[in-house]
C-alpha positions as CSV (number, residue, x, y, z in Angstrom):
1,X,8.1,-10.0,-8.9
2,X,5.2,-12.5,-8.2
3,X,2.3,-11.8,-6.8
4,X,1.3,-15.2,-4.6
5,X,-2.8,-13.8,-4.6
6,X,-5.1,-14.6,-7.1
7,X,-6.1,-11.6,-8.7
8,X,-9.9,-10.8,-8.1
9,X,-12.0,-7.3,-8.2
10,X,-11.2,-5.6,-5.2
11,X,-12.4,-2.0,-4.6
12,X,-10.2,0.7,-4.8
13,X,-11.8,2.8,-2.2
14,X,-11.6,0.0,0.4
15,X,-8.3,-1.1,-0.7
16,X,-6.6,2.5,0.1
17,X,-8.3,2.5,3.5
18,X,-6.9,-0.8,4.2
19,X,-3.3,0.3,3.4
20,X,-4.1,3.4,5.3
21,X,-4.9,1.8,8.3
22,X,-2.0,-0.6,8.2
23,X,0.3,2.1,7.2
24,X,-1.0,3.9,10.4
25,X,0.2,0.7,13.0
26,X,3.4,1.0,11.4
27,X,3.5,5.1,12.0
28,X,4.1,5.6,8.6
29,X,1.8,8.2,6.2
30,X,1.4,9.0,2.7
31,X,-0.3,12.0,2.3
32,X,-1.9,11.8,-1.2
33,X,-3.0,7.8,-0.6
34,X,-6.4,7.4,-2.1
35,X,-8.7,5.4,-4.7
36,X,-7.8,7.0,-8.5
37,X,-11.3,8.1,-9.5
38,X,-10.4,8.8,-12.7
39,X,-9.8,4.8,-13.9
40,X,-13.0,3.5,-11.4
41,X,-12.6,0.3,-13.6
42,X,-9.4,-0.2,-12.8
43,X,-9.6,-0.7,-9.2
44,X,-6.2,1.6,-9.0
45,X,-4.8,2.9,-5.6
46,X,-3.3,6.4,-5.9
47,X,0.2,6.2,-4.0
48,X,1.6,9.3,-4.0
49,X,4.9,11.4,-3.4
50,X,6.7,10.8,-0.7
51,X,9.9,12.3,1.2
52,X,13.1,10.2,1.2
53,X,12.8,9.5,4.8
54,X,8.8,8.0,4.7
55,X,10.1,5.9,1.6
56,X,12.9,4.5,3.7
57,X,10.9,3.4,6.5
58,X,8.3,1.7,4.2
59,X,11.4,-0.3,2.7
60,X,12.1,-1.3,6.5
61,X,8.7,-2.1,7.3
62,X,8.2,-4.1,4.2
63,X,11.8,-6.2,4.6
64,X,10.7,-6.7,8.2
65,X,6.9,-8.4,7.2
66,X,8.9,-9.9,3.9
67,X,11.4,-11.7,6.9
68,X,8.5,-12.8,8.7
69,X,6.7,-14.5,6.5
70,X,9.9,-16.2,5.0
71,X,9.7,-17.6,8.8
């Protein structure tokens, strides 16, 4: 998989409140989403678990914005 964004120094704790929000619009939530303090150089985003039914709509959310912006 490619990633078409430059990579750049982003900051973890604003990075999780962006997917957060997003997430949100879409109804979805992960429960345990949040900056990984334990690599703060890393810039990491903590995911999560999730249950089979959260992780399914995520895959339909993200093949529906994938679809759009094939055009």
């Amino acid at each position: 998989m490619t990633n078409s964004h430059p990579q750049r120094e982003t900051d973890a704790d604003a990075a999780a409140d962006a997917l957060h929000a997003a997430l949100g619009r879409a109804g979805i939530v992960l429960p345990s989403l949040t900056a990984d303090t334990a690599s703060p150089d890393l810039g990491l985003v903590q995911l999560g678990r999730v249950r089979a039914d959260v992780a399914l709509r995520l895959a339909e959310v993200i093949e529906w914005g994938a679809g759009r912006a094939r055009g």
